[in-house]
Each structure stands twice: as C-alpha cells, then as structure tokens.
N, C-alpha and C positions, 0 to 999 in steps of 0.2 A: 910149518904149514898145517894147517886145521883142516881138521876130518870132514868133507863135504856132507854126508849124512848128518853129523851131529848140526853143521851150520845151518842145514835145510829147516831140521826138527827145531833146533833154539830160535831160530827169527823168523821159520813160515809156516811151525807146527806141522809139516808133511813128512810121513813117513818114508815114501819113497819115492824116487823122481820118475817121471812121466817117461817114455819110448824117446830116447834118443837123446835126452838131458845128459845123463853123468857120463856115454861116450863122447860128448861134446865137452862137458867142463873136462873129464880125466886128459881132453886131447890140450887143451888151452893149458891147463895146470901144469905141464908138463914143457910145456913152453912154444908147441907149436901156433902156426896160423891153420883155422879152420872157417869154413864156410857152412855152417846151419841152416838149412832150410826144413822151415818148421810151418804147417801150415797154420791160418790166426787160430789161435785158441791154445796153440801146441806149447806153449808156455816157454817162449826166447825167452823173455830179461831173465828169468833162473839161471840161463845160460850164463849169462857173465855177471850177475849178482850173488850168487854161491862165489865162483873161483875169486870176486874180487874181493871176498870177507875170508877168501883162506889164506890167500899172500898182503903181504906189508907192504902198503905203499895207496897209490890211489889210483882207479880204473876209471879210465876217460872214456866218456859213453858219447859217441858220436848219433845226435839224431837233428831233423830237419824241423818234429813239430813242436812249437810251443807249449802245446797243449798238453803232449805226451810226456814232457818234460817232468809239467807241473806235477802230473797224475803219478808219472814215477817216482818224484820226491817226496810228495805227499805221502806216499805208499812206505817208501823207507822209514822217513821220520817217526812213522808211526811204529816203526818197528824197533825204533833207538839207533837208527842208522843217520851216520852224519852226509848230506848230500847235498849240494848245490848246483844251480845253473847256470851257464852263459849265455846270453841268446840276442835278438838285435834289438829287445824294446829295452832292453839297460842302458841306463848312465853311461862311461867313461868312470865313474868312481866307484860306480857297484859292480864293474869288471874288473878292476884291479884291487879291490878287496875279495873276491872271490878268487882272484889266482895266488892273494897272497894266503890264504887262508889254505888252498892247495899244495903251498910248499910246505910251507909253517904250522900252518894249522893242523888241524884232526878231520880233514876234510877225507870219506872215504869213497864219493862217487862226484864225479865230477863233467856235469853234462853239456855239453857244447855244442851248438850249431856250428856246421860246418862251414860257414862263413868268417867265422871264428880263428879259424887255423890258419888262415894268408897273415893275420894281422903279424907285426913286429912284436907287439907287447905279448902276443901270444907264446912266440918262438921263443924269445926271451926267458916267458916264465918256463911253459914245457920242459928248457930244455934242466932246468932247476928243480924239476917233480921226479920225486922217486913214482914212475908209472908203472904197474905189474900186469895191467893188462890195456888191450885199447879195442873196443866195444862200439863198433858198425852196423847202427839201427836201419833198418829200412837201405840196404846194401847194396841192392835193386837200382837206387840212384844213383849209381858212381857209371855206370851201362848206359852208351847212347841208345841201346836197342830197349832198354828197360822202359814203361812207363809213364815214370816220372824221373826221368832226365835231371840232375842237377849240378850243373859243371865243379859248382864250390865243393864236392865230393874229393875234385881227382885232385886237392890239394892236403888230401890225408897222406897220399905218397911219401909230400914233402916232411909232413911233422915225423912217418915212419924212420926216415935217414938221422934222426937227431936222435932218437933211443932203440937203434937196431935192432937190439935184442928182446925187446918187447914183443912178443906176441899179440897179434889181430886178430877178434872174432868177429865173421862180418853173421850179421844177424837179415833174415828176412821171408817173407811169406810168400810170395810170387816172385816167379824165377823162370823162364822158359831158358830150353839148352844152351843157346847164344849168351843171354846173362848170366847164367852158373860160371862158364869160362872167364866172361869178359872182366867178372867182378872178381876175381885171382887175379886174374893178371893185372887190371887196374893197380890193385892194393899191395901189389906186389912182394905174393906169397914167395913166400922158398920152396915148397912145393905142393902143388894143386891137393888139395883137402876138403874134398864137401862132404858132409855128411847128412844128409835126407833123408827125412820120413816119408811114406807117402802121401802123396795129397787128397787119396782118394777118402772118402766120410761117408762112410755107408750109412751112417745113421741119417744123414743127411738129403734131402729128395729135391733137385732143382728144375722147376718146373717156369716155360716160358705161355705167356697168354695174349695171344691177340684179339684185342676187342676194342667196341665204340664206345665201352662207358666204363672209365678204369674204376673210378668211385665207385660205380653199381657192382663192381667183381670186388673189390677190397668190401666193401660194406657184407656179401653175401659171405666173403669170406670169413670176416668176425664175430658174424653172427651165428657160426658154428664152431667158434673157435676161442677156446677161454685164457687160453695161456702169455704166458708175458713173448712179447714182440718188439721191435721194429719199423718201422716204415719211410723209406728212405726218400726224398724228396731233393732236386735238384737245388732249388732256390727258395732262400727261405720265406719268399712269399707266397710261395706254394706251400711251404711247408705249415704256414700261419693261418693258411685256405682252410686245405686239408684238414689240421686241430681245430676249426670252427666246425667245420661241420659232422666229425666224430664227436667232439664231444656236445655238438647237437642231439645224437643220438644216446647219448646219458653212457656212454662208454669210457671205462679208467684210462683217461688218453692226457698225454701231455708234450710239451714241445720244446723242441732242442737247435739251437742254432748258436755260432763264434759270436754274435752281434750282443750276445745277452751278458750281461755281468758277471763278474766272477763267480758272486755268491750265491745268483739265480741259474747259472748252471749249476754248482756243485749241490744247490737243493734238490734241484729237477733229476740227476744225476743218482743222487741218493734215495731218492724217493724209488726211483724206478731197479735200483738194484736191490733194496729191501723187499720190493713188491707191490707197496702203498699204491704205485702207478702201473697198469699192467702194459699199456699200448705207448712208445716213444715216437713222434712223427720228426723227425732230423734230416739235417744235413749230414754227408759223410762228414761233418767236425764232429760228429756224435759215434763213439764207441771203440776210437784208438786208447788202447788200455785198460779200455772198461775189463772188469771182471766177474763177469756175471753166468756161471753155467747151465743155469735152464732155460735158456732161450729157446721160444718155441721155433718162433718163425720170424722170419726176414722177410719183408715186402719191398719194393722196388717200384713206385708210383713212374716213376723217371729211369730213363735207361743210362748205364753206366756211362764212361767213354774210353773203358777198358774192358777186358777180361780180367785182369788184374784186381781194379777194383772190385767190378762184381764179386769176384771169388773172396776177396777179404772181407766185402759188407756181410755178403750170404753166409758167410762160414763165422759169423756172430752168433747164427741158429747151433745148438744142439750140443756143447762143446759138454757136454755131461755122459756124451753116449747116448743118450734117448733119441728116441725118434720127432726129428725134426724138418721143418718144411721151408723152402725159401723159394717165392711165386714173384715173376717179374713182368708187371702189366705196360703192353704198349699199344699205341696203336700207330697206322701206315703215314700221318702225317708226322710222327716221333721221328720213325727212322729219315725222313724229309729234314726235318728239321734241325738233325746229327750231321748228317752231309752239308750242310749251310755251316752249322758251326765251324768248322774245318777252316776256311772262308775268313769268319770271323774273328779264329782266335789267332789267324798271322794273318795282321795287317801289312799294306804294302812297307817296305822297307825306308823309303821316303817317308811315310809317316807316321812309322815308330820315331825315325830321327826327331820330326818337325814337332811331337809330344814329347823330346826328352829336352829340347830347346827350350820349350813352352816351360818344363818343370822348373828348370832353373831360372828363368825369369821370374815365375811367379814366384819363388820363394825366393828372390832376389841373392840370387848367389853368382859370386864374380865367377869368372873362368878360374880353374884352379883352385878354388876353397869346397868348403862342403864334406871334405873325407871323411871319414867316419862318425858323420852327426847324423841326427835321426830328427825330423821335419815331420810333426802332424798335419795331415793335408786333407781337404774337403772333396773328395774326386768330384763330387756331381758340381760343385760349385768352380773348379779348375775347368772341368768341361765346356761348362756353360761361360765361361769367360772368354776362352779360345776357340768356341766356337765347334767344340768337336763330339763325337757322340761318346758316353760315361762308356761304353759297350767295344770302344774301339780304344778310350783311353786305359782303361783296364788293363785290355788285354796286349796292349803296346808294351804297360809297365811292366805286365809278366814276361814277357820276352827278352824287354830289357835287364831284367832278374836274371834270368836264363844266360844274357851276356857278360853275368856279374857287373853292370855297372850301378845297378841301383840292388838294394834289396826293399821290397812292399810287402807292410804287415798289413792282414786282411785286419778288417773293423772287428776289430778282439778288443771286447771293452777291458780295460786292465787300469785292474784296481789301484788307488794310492798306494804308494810305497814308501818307507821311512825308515833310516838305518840313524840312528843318536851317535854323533863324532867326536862329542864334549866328553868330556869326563863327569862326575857327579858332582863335583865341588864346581865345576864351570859352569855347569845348569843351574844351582845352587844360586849363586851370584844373580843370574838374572830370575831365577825362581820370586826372591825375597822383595824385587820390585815390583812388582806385575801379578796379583791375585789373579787374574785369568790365566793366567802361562804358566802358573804355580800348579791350577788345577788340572789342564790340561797333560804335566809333564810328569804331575803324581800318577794319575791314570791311565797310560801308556807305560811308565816304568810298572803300576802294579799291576797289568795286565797283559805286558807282552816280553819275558822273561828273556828272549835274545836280540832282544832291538839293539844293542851295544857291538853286538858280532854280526849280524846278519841284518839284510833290509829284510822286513817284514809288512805282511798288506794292511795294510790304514783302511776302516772302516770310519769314515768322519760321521755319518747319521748313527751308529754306533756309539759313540764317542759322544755327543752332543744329547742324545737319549739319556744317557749317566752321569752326564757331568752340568747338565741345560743350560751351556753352550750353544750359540747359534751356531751353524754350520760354517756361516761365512764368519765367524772368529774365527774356528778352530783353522780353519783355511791360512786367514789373515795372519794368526801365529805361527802358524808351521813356518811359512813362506816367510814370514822376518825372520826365526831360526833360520832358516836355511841360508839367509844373505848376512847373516852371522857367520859364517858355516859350523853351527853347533849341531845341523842334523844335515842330513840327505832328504830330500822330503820330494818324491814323485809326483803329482798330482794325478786323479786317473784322467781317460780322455776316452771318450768315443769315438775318436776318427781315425782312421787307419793313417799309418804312417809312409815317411820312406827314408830308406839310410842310403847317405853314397857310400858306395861300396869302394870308389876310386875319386879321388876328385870332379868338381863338373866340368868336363871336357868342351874344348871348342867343336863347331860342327866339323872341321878337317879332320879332327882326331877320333872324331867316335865312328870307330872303326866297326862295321857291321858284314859277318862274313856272307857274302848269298850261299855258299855251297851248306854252312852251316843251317840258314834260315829255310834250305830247300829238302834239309835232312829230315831237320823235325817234322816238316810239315810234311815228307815222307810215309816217318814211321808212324806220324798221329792218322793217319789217314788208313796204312794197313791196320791200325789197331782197331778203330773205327770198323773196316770189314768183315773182322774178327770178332765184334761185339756181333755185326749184321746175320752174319753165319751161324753163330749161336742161337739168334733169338728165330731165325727162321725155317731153319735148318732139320729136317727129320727124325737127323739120328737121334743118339741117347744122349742128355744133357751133359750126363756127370764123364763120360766116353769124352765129351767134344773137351771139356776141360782139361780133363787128363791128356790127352793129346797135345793140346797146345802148350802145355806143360812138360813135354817131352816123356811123357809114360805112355810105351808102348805096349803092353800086355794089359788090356782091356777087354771089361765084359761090360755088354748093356748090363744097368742098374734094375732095369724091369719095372721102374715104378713111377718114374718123371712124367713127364708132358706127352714127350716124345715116344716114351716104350709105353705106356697105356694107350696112347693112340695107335697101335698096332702096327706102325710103319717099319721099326725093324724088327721084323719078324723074324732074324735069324741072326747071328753073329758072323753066319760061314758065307755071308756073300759076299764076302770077296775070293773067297777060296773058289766058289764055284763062278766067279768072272776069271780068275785065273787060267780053272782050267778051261773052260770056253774060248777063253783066247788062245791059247795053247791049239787045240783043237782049228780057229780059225786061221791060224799065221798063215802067211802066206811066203813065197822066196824071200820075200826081202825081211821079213819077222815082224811085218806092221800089220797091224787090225783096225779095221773101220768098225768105228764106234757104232754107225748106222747098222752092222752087220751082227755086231756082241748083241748089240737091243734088240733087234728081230729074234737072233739065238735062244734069248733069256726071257721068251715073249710071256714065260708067264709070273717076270717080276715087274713093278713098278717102275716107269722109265725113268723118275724123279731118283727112284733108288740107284737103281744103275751108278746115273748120271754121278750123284751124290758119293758112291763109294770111289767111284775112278777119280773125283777131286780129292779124296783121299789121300790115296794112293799116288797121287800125284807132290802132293804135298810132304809126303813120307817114301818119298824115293822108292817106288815099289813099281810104279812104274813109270815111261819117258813121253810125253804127249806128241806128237807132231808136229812140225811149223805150221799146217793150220789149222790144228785140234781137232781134223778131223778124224786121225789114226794115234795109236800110242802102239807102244811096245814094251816088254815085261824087264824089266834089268834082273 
C-alpha cells in the first residue's frame, strides 16, 4: 500500500490534505465503512481518489450524474489515471467493454450509475473485479427523508453481499440528522462512522432579498461588484433572458445549461474558470465538480426547491477562504408559485399510468420487450400527440424514474461516440477499396490514440474541416462500418431519451404504491416550507442552516440579511423566554403564549413568536393542543 501523502503530491501537486481528508482516507484504508460529510467545496473525490491509487484493485464510484461523471474522468486522465464510466446513455456493447476492461484491464476508477447495479451482467462482472474500495457519491440519495430520493441507490446493499469485505465510503454535502443515520444503515455499515466537518463558512455571507424587480437588484449588484460569479436561474429560458440582457449591459457574462453540446459547454466552462468570463448565468447542471476557488458570489434569480440545494449552489462562493457573498432574489408571487409546483410535479396517479401506457405505444413496444434499451423521444411532440401537457408529461416520467420503471435522460446533447472493433489488417481490407473510408479511418487512427480500447467523442464537423469530407459522408461511412460491425459508431442526438428499466409492463402490472406517492409528496412539500422559512424568516441566515443541518451550538453570523437588519438583536432570547416562562408557569406548568408576549413587551412579538417555533422544532420546548400554551421539557 502507497503512502497517501506521496500519492496526493505525485497526481494533485498538494502538499497537504484539507480538515478532515486523511482521517477519512486513513479510516477507508484501513478497511472500515465511513460516512463523510464534507460541505461543497470541502474536496470529497480526494476522499476515495487517494485510498483508490494506494490499494490494488479498482474503486467503484457510485454517482447518479452524468455530468459529474464525465468531469471526474476528464480530471483523472489528465492526470495519467485510467477511469471509465457506466451510465444509461451507453450502448449494450460499450458496457460490456467497460466491465470487461474492469476485470482485465488496467481500469483504476470505475464509475457507475446506480441503475447500473440491479443489472445481471453487472453482478456477474462485479462479482469478478478485484474491488478495494466502493465510493457513494451524493449518499443523500439512498434517504427517503434526503432531497433527492433515488430508490436505484438502495440496490447497492445488494452488490455490498457479493464482496463483503470491501469497504464503503458514502460521500456527501447535505445531510440533516435523520439522513446521517438513515444513509448507515441503508448501506449497511458494520458500525455507524461519520465523520463531519462543519458546515458552518464564515467566510461566507447569505443574504435573502425581497423585492419587485429581481433584474433591477442583480444589475445594482454587479455594478459594484467586479469579481467572478454565478447566477443561478431555474429554466433555461430564463437563464437565456437573463444572458441577453447582462450582456446588453457590456458585462463579462456567459451562459450555461444540459441542452448545449458537449464541446460548447466545456468551452463556456473553461472560459469562465480561467477568468476570460467573469459572470456565468446557469442552471443548477452548472458547477457539480467545477473547481474553481475564488468565487465571489452566488446569485439565485429563482428560488431553490431545497435547503439542500441552496446550500450546495451558494457554497460555490468563497471556497478559497475569502470573503464571499451569496444573495437570493424573490419576489411574493415566487413563493406562489413554489406552492403550485408541488401540485405539479405529482400528477394524479391515473395519469402517470395513462402517460407510461401512451410511452409504449408511441415507441411501439409489445408488453414485455423494451428492457434495458434506450429510445430517443421528442417530449413536446409525444405530448402534443396524446393530447397531454409537456409540464405533466415530464414530470409523470420523473416519478416513473423514481418507481424505477423507466429511467429519462434530460436533453443532454451527447456527442458521437466511436469505439474501432476491427483489427488494423481488417480496416486495411476495406481501407484499399474506398479512397473516402481510407481518409476518414487514417484520420481518426492519427488523431485519437485509444479508439481501439475505449469509445471516444467523434467530432464529425472536426473531421470534415481536415479531411473536406462532407459531413453527411463521414456519417454515411461510419454508419456502413458500424453494419459491418468494424466500429461502434454512436451518433450524437439532441433529444432526451428513455431506458426501460424493467420491461413495458401491462396496465395490471404497473403497480404504483399511493402510500409511497403520498410520502414524496410529503417530504417535497416540508422541504418546500423549509425553503419558505428561510427566505422569510428574521433570524440569522447562516444560524437557520446550521440548524436544519443538525448544529446546535450557534451564533448569529452578524452580517447577513437578517443580522444587518437588526432583528436579532441578541442570541440570549431564548434564555430570557425561558426564564419568563419559568417565572409564568402555573400548577399545571403550562404558559400562555398571550401572557410570555405581554411579559417580554419590550421584544418584538414576531421575535417571540419566531424563537418558540424554534424551540419547538428542537425539542426545547412542548406546544399545547391548541398552541395556545407550551411548556419547557
């Protein structure tokens, strides 16, 4: 086993690991299960990218985004690290050259979506890999109480029973106390192991704004403000708005959303971590893995649908230690508008069914076929066929995701891919017929040095630029290799997809649980309250976080939204509600609320109000059956 230090220093040039790294790898190396909670910025993948370059064998990184994927293998290779992915927009042939490459090969990180691990061929291969570690990105999801819920999580269980001895590090950045526990015992530890940093960023200042003209407060903001940003936008045609009329204003602004091409993200991307660009206006698909430490500030045009979220967009600011800003503009018909969504995003149970009926017709698939194939689909034009709204078909498919029966890739433009299956005397053969096939197949063997072992992305206006080749040849030949099967030849596609997760089932058998569908739309709806609380809320910002995050030893920050406007003007009001009530009790040891506020007439009754919901939430003290009295436990 290899010295963690030396492996830091040889492949990431740092001298010494960050608050809470090397008691995390020393615990995993050692062969335990551990639960990391690091907030974003706190540098997870170190966590199980060191320990997986000190032991032999290959470390299965469990993550859900695509995105995250690519940026983490990108990040390796560049570092001479061998790493590939799994995920739903692959072939059938570019997963089983990726797991055979895992046993056989020199394959050293090995990335899988957790949809991935039900499969047969998975088990199969798994259980044939020498694995040293198993690496739980975003761990949060394995937690019905977590966020983002994703049931395909809790079949990591299943893979843990085939290499017991393996050691799991579950990685993740938001965690309230319920999901610390729940995500142990899901993954099931041998014994409970978290290890957490705090979440608190003092460098960091989160400030909420309500107002009638979100533009007119971002614009007043940039214009005193020079530094590299953020700006987070719900929908990317907001986000497309927004970039028209900043960079009306002759401002270093550019724009980020899943819908844009591989290589017009990874420009945009690059541009704006070198500096070139100072202002990024995105969707949350913008900034999982970025690595960028002087972010000034985080803006928020759109309100989260989490605590969660917020706190991993916002905590994009500052990760350098400097003093950093993150401002989240709403206005009273937003929070309107959050409450409808709710609404929205679980449609009646009848007709999720009658859009997953609709799926398989339109793509004309018998009862029982369909399993693990991946079907590019037009949503607005499926909608508009059956009749139903794009807004309801959507969000039926995500629920049906959630039921693992389909898995929906968002409109992720994803580039051609091309993996060469011939050998070079086979290409040869048809090379010597075909002056156009000759050129095209010299110029991919002289310019893409692993196309023989790995699929790699096909740039065809690339390709056609160098070689002046029309496009539609280079298409034209790929696509006869490929019915040769002398290559693997992906085409790219702009439309979002869908993979059956299980065969298409008859309507008897798609079995939809209510108590489950009434869970979700439970916990989405406290979460929802949770956002509402926050944004309207008196206290200290960075205080409400930490709280909800289960840190109870809190100080106002002194410099938010909330503690510049003067409202909590003390940390000790609840000490002096305590003892007031104390002073008040009466035989039976209950206090009228109406009686503590008269008592305390010279604080704010909002305040009062506001600490006792507190205190209530944190077991501090017991409310009455009609809220009108509480009492102290």
């Amino acid at each position: 086993m290899h010295n963690p230090h030396e492996i830091l220093k040889q492949y990431w040039q740092f001298d010494a690991f960050r608050s809470k790294q090397e008691e995390i790898i020393d615990t995993v190396a050692s062969g335990k299960d551990c639960l990391a909670l690091l907030p974003t910025g706190g540098g997870k993948s170190i966590c199980y990218q060191v320990p997986g370059m000190m032991m032999e064998g290959v470390c299965l990184v469990i993550s859900p985004l695509i995105a995250l994927m690519e940026d983490q293998i990108t990040n390796l290779k560049s570092r001479g690290i061998n790493a590939v992915a799994i995920n739903s927009s692959m072939s059938k042939k570019q997963i089983d050259i990726a797991l055979d490459n895992a046993i056989y090969g020199h394959t050293k990180f090995l990335y899988v979506s957790p949809e991935r691990l039900k499969t047969y061929i998975f088990h199969v291969r798994f259980a044939k890999m020498k694995v040293t570690l198993i690496a739980v990105d975003e761990a949060h999801c394995i937690s019905q109480w977590g966020y983002d819920f994703r049931p395909s999580y809790l079949s990591i269980a299943e893979i843990r029973k085939l290499q017991p001895a393996t050691p799991v590090l579950a990685l993740t950045a938001t965690a309230t106390p319920d999901v610390v526990v729940d995500v142990q015992e899901k993954l099931l530890f041998k014994n409970l192991n978290a290890i957490q940093k705090s979440f608190e960023r003092k460098n960091l200042i989160y400030n909420t704004h309500s107002t009638n003209n979100k533009f007119n407060r971002i614009r007043t903001f940039l214009s005193s403000n020079n530094g590299t940003g953020i700006i987070y936008c719900s929908t990317r045609r907001k986000v497309k708005e927004l970039f028209i009329k900043l960079n009306d204003l002759n401002l270093s602004v550019d724009y980020y959303h899943a819908g844009l091409d591989f290589e017009e993200r990874r420009n945009k991307q690059n541009k704006w971590t070198k500096g070139e660009t100072k202002i990024m206006v995105a969707t949350n698909a913008f900034g999982m893995g970025i690595d960028k430490a002087d972010v000034r500030f985080v803006l928020h045009h759109d309100i989260p649908a989490s605590l969660e979220a917020y706190f991993q967009e916002a905590g994009r600011a500052g990760r350098d230690g400097a003093p950093a800003e993150a401002h989240l503009f709403y206005e009273t018909e937003d929070i309107n508008k959050l409450k409808e969504s709710i609404a929205l995003k679980y449609p009646p149970i009848n007709t999720i069914k009658s859009i997953y009926n609709a799926l398989g017709n339109h793509l004309q698939l018998a009862i029982g076929s369909g399993k693990e194939e991946r079907y590019p689909i037009d949503l607005a034009h499926f909608a508009d066929k059956y009749d139903f709204s794009i807004l309801v078909v959507y969000n039926s498919l995500k629920f049906l995701e959630l039921c693992e029966f389909i898995k929906l890739s968002d409109n992720y433009k994803q580039p051609s891919q091309l993996k060469i299956l011939a050998n070079n005397k086979e290409l040869y053969h048809y090379q010597v017929k075909d002056k156009a096939l000759n050129k095209l197949i010299q110029f991919i063997l002289r310019t893409e040095m692993g196309v023989f072992d790995n699929y790699i992305r096909l740039n065809e206006y690339k390709i056609s630029s160098k070689t002046a080749l029309t496009i539609a040849q280079i298409r034209e030949k790929l696509a006869y290799m490929a019915q040769l099967e002398l290559v693997d030849y992906i085409p790219k596609t702009d439309l979002p997809s869908v993979t059956y997760v299980t065969e298409r089932l008859a309507d008897n058998n798609l079995s939809i649980s209510p108590k489950f569908y009434l869970d979700r739309k439970k916990i989405a709806e406290r979460k929802l309250e949770a956002v509402i609380h926050f944004l309207t809320s008196d206290w200290c910002k960075s205080e409400l976080l930490l709280q909800y995050f289960g840190e109870t030893e809190t100080a106002p920050c002194k410099k938010c939204s909330s503690c510049l406007n003067g409202v909590n003007e003390t940390k000790n009001v609840r000490k002096i509600i305590k003892k007031a009530a104390v002073d008040l009790m009466d035989d039976h040891e209950k206090v009228m609320i109406s009686d503590l506020i008269a008592a305390l007439s010279e604080h704010p009754r909002n305040t009062i109000l506001e600490n006792l919901r507190w205190m209530v939430d944190h077991d501090e003290i017991e409310m009455g059956p009609l809220g009108k009295t509480f009492s102290i436990n």
